[in-house]
MIDOSE-1310 file (N, C-alpha, C; in nm, 2 decimals, decimal comma, always signed):
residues 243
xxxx	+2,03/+9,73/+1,31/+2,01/+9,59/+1,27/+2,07/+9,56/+1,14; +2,13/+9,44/+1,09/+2,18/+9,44/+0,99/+2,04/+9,35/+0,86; +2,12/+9,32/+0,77/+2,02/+9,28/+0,65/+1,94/+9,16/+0,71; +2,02/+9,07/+0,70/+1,95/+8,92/+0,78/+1,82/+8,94/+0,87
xxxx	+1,83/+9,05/+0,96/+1,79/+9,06/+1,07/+1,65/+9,13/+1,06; +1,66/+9,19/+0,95/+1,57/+9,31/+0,90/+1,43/+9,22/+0,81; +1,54/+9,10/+0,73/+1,46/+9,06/+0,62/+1,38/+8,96/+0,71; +1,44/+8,87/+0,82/+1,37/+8,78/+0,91/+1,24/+8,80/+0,97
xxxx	+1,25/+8,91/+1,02/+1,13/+9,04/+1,06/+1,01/+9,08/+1,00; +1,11/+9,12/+0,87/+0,95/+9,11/+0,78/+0,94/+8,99/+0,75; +0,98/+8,88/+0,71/+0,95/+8,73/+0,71/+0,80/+8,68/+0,78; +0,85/+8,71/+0,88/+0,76/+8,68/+1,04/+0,64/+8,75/+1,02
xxxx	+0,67/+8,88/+1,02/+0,51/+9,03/+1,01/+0,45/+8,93/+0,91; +0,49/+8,91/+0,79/+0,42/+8,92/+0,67/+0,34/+8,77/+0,66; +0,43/+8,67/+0,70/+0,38/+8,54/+0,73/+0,24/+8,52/+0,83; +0,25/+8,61/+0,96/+0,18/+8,59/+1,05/+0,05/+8,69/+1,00
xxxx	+0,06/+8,76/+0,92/-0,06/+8,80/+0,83/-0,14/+8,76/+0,76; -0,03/+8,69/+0,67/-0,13/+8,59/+0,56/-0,17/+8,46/+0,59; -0,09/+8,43/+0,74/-0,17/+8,31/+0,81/-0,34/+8,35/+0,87; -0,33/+8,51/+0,93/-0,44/+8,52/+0,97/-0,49/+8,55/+0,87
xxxx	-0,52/+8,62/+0,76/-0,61/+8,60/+0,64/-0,63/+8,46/+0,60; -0,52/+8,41/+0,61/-0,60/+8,19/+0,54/-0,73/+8,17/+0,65; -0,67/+8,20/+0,76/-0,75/+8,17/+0,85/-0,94/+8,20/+0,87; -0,97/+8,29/+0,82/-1,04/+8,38/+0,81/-1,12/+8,37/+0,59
xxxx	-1,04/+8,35/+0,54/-1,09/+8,40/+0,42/-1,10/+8,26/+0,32; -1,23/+8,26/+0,26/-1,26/+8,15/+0,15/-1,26/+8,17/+0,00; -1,21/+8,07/-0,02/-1,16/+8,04/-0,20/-1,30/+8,10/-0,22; -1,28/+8,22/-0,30/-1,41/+8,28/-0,41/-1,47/+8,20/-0,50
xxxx	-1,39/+8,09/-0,53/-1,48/+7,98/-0,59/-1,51/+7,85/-0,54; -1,49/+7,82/-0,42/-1,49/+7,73/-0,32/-1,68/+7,76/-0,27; -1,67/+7,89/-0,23/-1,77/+7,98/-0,19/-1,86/+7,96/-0,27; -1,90/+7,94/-0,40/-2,00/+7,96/-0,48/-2,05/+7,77/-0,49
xxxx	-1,99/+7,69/-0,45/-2,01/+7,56/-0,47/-2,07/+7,50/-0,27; -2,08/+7,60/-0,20/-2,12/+7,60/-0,08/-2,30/+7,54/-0,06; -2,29/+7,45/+0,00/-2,42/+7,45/+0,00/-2,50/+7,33/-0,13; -2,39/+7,31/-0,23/-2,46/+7,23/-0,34/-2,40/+7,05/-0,34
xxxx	-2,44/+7,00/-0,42/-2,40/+6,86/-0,40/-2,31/+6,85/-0,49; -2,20/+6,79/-0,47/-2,04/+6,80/-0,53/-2,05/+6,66/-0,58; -1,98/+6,60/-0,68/-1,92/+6,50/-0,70/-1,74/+6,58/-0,72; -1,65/+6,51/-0,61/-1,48/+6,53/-0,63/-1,39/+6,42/-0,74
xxxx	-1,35/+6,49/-0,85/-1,24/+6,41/-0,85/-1,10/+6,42/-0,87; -1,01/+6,30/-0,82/-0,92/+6,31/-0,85/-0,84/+6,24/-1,00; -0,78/+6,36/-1,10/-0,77/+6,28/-1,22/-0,93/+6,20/-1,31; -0,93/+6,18/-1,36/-1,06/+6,09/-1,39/-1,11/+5,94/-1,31
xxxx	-1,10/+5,98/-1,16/-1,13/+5,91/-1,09/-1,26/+5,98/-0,98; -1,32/+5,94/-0,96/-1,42/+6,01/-0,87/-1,42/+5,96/-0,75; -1,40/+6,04/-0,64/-1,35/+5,99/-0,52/-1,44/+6,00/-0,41; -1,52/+6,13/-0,42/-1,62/+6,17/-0,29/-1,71/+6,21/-0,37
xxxx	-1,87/+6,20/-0,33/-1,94/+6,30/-0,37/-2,05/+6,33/-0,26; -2,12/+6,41/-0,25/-2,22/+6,47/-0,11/-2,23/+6,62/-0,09; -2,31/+6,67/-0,03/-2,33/+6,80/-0,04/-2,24/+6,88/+0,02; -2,15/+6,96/+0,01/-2,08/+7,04/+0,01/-2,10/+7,12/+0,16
xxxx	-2,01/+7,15/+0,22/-2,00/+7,25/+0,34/-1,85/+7,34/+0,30; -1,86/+7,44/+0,30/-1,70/+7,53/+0,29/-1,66/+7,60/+0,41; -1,59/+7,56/+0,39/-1,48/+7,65/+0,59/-1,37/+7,71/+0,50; -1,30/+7,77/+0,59/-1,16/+7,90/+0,53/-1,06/+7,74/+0,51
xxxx	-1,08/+7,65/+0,57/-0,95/+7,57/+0,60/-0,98/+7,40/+0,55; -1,11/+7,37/+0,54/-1,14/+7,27/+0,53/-1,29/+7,25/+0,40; -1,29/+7,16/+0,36/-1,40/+7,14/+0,28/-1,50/+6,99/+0,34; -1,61/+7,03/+0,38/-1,69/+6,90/+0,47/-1,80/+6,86/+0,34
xxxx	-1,79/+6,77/+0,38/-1,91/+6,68/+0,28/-1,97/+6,64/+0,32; -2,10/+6,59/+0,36/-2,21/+6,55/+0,40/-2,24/+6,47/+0,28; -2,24/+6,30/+0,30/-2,25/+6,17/+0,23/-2,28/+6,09/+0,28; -2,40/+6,01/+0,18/-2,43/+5,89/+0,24/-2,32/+5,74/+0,19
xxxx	-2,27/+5,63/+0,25/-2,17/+5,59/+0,22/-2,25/+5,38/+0,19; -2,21/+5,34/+0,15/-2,26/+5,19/+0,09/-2,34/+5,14/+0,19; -2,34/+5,17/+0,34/-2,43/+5,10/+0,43/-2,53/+5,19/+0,47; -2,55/+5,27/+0,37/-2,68/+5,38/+0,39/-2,64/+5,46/+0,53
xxxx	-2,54/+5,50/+0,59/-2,52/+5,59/+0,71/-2,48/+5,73/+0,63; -2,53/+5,81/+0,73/-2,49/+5,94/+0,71/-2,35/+5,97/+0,74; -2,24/+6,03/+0,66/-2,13/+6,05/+0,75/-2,11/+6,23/+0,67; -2,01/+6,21/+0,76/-1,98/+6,35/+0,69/-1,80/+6,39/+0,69
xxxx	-1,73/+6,38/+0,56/-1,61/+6,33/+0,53/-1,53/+6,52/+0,54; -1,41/+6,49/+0,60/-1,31/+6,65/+0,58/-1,24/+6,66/+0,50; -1,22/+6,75/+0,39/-1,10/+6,73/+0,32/-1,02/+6,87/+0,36; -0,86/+6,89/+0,45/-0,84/+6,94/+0,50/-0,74/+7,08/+0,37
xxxx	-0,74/+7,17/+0,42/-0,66/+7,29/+0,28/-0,55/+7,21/+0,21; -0,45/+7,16/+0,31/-0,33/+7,09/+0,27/-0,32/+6,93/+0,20; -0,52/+6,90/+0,14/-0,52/+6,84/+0,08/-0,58/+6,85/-0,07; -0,59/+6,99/-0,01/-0,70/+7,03/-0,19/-0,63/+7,02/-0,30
xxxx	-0,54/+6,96/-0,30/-0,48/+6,95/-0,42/-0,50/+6,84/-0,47; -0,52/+6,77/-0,45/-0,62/+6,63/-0,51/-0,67/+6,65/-0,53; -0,77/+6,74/-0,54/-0,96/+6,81/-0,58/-0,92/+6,85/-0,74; -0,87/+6,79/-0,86/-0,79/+6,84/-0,95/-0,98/+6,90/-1,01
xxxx	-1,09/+6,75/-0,99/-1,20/+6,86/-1,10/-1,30/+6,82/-0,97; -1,42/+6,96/-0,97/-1,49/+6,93/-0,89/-1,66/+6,95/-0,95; -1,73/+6,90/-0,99/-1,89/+6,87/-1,07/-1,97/+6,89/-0,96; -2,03/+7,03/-0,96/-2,16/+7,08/-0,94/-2,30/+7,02/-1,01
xxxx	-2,40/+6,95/-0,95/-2,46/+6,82/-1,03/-2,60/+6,93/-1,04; -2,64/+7,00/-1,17/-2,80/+7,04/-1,15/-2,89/+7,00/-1,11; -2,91/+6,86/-1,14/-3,04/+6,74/-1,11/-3,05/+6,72/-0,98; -2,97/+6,82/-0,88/-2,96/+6,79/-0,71/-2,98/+6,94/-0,67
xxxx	-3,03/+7,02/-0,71/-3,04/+7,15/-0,71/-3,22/+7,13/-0,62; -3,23/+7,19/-0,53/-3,33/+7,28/-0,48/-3,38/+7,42/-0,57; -3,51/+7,45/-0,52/-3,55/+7,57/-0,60/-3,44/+7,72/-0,57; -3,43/+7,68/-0,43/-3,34/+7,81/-0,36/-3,24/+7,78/-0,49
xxxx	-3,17/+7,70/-0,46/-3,01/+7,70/-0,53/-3,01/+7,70/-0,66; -3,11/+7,68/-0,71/-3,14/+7,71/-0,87/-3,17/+7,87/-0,90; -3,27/+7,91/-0,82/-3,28/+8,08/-0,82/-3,10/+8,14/-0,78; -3,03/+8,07/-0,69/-2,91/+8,15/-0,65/-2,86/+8,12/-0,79
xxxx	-2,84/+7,98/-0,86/-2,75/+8,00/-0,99/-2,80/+8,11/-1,08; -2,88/+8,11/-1,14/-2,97/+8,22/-1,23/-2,91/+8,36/-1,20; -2,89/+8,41/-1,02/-2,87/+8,54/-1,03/-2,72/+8,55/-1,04; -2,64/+8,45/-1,00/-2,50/+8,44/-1,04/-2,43/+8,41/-1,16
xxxx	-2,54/+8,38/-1,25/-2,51/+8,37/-1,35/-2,56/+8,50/-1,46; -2,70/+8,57/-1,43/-2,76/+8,72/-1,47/-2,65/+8,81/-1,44; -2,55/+8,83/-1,35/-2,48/+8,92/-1,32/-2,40/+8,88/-1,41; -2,31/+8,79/-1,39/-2,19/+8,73/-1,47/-2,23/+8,79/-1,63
xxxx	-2,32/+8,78/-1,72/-2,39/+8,79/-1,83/-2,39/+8,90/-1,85; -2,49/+9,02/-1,76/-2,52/+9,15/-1,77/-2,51/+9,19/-1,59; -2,36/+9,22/-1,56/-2,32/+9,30/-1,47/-2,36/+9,47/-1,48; -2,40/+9,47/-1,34/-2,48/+9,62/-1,30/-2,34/+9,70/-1,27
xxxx	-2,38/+9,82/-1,26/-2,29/+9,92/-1,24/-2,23/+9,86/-1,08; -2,33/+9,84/-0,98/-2,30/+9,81/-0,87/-2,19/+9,69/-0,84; -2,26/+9,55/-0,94/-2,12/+9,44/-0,97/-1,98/+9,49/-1,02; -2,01/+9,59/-1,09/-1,88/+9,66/-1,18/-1,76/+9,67/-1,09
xxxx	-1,80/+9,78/-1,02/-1,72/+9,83/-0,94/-1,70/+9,78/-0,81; -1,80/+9,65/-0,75/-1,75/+9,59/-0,64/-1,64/+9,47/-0,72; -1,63/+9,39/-0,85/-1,53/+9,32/-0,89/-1,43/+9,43/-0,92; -1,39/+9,57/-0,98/-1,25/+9,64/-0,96/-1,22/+9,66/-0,86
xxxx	-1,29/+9,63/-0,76/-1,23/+9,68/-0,59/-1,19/+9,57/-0,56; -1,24/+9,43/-0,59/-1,18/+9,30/-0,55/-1,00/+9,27/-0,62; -1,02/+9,33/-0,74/-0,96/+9,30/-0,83/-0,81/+9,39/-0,80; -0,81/+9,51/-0,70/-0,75/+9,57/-0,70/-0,62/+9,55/-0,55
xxxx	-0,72/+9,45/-0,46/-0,66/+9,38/-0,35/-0,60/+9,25/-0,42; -0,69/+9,21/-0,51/-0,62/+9,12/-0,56/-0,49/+9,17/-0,64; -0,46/+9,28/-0,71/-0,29/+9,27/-0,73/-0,23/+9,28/-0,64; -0,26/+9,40/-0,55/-0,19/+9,44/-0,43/-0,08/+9,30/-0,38
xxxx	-0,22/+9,16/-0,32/-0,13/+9,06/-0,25/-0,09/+8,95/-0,33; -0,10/+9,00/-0,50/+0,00/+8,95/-0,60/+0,12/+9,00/-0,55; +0,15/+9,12/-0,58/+0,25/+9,20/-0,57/+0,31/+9,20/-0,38; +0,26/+9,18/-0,33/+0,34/+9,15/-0,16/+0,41/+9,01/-0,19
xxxx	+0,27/+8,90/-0,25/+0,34/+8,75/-0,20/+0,47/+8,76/-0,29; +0,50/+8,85/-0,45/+0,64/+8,86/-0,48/+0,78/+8,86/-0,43; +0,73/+9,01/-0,35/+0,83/+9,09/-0,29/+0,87/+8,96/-0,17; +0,77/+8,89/-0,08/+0,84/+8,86/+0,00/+0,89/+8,71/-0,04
xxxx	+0,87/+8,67/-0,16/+0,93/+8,56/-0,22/+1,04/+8,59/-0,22; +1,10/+8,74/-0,31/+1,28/+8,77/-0,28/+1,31/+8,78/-0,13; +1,23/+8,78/-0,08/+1,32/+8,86/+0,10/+1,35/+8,70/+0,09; +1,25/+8,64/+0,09/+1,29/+8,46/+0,11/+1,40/+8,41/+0,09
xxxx	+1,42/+8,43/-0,06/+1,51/+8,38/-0,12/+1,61/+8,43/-0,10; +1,61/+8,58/-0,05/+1,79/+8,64/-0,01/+1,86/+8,58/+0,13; +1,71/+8,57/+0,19/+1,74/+8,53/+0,33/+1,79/+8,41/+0,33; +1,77/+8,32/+0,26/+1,87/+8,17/+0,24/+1,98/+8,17/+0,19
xxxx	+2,03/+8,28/+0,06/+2,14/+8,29/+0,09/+2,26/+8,37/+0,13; +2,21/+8,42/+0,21/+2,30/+8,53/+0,28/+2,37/+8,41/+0,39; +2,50/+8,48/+0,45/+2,59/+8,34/+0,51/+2,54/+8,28/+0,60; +2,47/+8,39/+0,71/+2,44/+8,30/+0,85/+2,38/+8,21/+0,79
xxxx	+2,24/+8,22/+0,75/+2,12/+8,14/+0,68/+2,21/+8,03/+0,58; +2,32/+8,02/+0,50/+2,33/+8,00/+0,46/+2,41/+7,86/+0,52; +2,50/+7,87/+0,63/+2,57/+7,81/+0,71/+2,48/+7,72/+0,80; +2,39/+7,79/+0,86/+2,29/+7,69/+0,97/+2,14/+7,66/+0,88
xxxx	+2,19/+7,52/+0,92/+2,06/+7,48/+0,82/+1,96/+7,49/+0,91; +1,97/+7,48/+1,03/+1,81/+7,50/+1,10/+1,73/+7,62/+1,13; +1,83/+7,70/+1,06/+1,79/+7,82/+1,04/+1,67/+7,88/+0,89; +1,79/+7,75/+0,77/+1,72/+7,78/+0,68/+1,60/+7,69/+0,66
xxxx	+1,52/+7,59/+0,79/+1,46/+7,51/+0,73/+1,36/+7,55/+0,80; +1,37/+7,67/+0,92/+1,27/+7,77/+0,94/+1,18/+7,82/+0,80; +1,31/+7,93/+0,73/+1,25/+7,96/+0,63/+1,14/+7,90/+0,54; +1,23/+7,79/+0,51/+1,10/+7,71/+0,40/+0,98/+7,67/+0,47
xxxx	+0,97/+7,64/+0,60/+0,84/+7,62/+0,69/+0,77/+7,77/+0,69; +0,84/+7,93/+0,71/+0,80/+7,99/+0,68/+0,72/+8,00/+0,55; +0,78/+8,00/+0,44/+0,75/+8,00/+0,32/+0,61/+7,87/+0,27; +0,60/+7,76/+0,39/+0,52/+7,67/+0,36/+0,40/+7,71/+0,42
xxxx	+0,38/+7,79/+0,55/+0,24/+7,84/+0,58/+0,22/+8,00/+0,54; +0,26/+8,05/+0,47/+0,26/+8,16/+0,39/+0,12/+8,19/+0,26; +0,09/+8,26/+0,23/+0,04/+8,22/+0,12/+0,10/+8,22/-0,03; +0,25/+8,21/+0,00/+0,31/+8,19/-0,14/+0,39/+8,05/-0,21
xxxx	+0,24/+7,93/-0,16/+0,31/+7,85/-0,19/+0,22/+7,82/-0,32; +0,17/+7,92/-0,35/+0,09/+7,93/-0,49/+0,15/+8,00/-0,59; +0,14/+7,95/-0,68/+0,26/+8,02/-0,81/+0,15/+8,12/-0,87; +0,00/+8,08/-0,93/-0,10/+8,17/-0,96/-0,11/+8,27/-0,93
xxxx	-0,14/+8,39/-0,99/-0,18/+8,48/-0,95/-0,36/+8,52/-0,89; -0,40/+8,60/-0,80/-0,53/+8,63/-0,76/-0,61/+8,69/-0,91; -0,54/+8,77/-0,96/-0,57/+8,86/-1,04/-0,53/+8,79/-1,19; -0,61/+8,81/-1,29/-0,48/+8,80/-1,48/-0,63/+8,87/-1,49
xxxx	-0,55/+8,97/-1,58/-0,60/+9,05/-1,63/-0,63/+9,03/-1,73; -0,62/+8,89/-1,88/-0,64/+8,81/-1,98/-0,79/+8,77/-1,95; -0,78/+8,67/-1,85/-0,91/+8,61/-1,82/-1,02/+8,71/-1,79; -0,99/+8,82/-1,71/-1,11/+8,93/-1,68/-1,19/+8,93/-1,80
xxxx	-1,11/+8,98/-1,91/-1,19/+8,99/-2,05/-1,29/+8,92/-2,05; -1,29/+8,79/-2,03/-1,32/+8,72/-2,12/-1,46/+8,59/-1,99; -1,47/+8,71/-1,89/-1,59/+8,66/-1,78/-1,74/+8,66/-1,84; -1,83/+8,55/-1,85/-1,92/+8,51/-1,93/-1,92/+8,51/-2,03
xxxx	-1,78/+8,43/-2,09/-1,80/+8,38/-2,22/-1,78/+8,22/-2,22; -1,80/+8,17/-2,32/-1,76/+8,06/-2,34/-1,61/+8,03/-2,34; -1,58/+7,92/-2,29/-1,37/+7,92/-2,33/-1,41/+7,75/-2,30; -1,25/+7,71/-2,29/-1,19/+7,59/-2,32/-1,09/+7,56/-2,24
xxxx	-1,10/+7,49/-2,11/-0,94/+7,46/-2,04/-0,89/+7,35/-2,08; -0,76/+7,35/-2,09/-0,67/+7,28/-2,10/-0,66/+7,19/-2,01; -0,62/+7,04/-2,00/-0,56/+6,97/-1,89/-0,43/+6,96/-1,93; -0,36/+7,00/-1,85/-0,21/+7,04/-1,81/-0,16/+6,88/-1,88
xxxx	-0,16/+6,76/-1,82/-0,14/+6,64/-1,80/-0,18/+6,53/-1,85; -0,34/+6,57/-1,91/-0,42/+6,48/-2,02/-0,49/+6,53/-2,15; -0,41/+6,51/-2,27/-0,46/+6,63/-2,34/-0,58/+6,54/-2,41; -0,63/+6,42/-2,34/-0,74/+6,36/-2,39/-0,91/+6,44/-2,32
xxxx	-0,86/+6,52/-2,17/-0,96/+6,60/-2,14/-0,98/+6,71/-2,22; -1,08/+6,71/-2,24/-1,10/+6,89/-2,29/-1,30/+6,92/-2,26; -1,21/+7,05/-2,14/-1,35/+7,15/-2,09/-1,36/+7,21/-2,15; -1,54/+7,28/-2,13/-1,54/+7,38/-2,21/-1,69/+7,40/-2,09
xxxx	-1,71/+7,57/-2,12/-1,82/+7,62/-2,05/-1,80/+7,76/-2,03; -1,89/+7,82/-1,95/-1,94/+7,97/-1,96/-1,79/+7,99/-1,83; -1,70/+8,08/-1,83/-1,59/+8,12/-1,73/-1,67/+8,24/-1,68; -1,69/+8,19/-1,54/-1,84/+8,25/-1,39/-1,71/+8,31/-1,29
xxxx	-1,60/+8,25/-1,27/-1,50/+8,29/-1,16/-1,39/+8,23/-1,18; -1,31/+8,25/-1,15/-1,14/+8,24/-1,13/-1,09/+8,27/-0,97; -0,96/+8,15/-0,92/-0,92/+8,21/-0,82/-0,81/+8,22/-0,81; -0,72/+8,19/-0,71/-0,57/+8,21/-0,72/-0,58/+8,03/-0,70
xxxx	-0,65/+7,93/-0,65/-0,65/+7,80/-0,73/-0,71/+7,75/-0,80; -0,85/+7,77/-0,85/-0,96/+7,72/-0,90/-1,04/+7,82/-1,06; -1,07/+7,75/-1,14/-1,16/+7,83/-1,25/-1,28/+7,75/-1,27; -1,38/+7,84/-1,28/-1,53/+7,76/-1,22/-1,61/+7,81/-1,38
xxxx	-1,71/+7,69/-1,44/-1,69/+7,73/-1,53/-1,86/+7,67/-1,52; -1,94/+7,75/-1,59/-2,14/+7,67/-1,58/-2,12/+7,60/-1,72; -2,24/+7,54/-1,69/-2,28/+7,46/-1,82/-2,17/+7,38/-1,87; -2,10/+7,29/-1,80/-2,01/+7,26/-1,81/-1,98/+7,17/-1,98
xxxx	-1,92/+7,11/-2,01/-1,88/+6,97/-2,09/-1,77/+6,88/-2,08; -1,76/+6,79/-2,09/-1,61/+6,76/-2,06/-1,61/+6,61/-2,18; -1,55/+6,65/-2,28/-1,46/+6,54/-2,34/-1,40/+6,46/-2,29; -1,40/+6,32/-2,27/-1,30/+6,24/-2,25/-1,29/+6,16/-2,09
xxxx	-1,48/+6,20/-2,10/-1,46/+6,18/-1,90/-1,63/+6,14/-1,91; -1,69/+6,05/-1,83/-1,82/+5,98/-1,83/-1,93/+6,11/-1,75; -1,97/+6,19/-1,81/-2,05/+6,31/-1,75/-2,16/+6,22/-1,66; -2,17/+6,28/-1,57/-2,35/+6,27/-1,50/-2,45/+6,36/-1,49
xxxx	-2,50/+6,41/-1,64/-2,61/+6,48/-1,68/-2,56/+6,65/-1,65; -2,62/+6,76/-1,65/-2,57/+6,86/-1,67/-2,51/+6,88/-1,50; -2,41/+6,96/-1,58/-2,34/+7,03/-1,44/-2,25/+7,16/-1,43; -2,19/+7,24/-1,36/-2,11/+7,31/-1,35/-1,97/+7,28/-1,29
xxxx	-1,87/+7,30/-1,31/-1,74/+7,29/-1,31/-1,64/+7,33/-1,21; -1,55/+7,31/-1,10/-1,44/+7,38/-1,05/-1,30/+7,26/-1,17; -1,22/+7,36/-1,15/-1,09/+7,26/-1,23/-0,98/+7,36/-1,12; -0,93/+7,25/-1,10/-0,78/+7,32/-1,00/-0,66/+7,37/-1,11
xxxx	-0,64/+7,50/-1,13/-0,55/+7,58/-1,20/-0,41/+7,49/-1,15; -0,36/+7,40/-1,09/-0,28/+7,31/-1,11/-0,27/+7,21/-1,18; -0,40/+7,16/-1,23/-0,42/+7,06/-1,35/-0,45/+7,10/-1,44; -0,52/+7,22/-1,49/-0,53/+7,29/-1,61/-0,52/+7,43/-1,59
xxxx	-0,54/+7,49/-1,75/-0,53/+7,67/-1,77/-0,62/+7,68/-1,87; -0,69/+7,78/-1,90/-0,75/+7,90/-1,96/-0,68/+7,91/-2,09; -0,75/+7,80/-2,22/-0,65/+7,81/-2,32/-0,69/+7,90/-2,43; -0,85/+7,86/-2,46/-0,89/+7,89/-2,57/-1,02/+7,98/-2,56
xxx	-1,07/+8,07/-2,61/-1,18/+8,14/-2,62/-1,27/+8,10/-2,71; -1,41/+8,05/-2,70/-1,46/+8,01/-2,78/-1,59/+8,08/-2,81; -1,56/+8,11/-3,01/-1,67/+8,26/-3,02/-1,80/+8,19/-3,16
């Protein structure tokens, strides 16, 4: 088989993997906001709010809407990128979900031997499919320009459809080994786009889209009483450590 032929191949293998892992696997910080009552927004706009349901592919909300009906709204993967901040509201907390924050946050604080070593085992899949979604970024990128590919465009527009249900249409990493340091402390994100926002709160989780942050604060934005934090690592970063 020649090169083209070889890289298309693993194209395919590798794609049709990380489709069945999307399929199957939930944002680790999507996961922790399961079950609680969300307010979403987009930009300093607040768009949805209602209690939370998480799927591998979709995010359901359960809301009441101006004529008092129950509905229950989807926001589908290939829209989460709107979800730039997302407000976990305390004052809607059950006793359950209050006891679950406490122990997710006791660990975060004072991690057992047992958490230790189940977050380096997460941590260590997590570079691994750092290091794959790279590699098959180059196969990508050779594969477009090598000639056939390069000559037939409906060849190369496979590719990018390839490359669009992939999971490497994320630039983040799973893993930074910066931020590990620095899990239950206080920090400061950045908004990418408004430097009139400024977060700040306890850093609980990180994903390859999301950094989830307790006790939240937010400068520059109308708070509704205490809460905890998602911020999409598309709108902001992990700027400052605060001691």
């Amino acid at each position: 088989m020649d090169s083209l032929t070889v890289t298309i191949i693993a194209i395919v293998i590798v794609t049709f993997l990380s489709a069945f892992i999307k399929g199957r696997k939930k944002d680790r910080c999507l996961k922790k906001i399961d079950g609680y009552f969300i307010h979403v927004f987009n930009s300093k706009t607040k768009t949805i709010w209602g209690r939370a349901e998480i799927e591998s592919n979709s995010l359901i909300i359960d809301f009441e809407n101006n004529e008092k009906i129950n509905k229950k709204f989807i926001l589908y993967k290939n829209e989460f990128k709107n979800m730039q901040l997302i407000l976990m509201l305390h004052n809607h907390f059950d006793i359950n979900q209050n006891n679950k924050r406490s122990r997710v946050l006791k660990k975060v604080l004072n991690p057992g031997v047992y958490s230790k070593l189940k977050r380096k085992l997460a941590n260590v899949f997590a570079t691994a499919k750092d290091a794959v979604n790279e590699i098959v970024n180059l196969l990508m990128a050779s594969a477009k320009t090598m000639g056939p590919m390069k000559t037939l465009s409906s060849q190369a527009k496979h590719v990018d459809r390839l490359k669009d249900d992939s999971l490497l249409n994320l630039t983040s990493n799973s893993y930074e080994p910066t931020w590990e340091k620095y899990i239950g402390k206080k920090v400061e994100v950045e908004i990418l786009e408004d430097k009139s926002l400024k977060i700040t709160g306890i850093l609980v989780e990180y994903s390859q889209s999301y950094i989830f942050l307790y006790d939240s604060s937010i400068e520059g934005l109308n708070e509704e009483g205490p809460h905890d934090i998602l911020v999409s690592r598309s709108y902001g970063t992990l700027r400052h450590v605060l001691t």
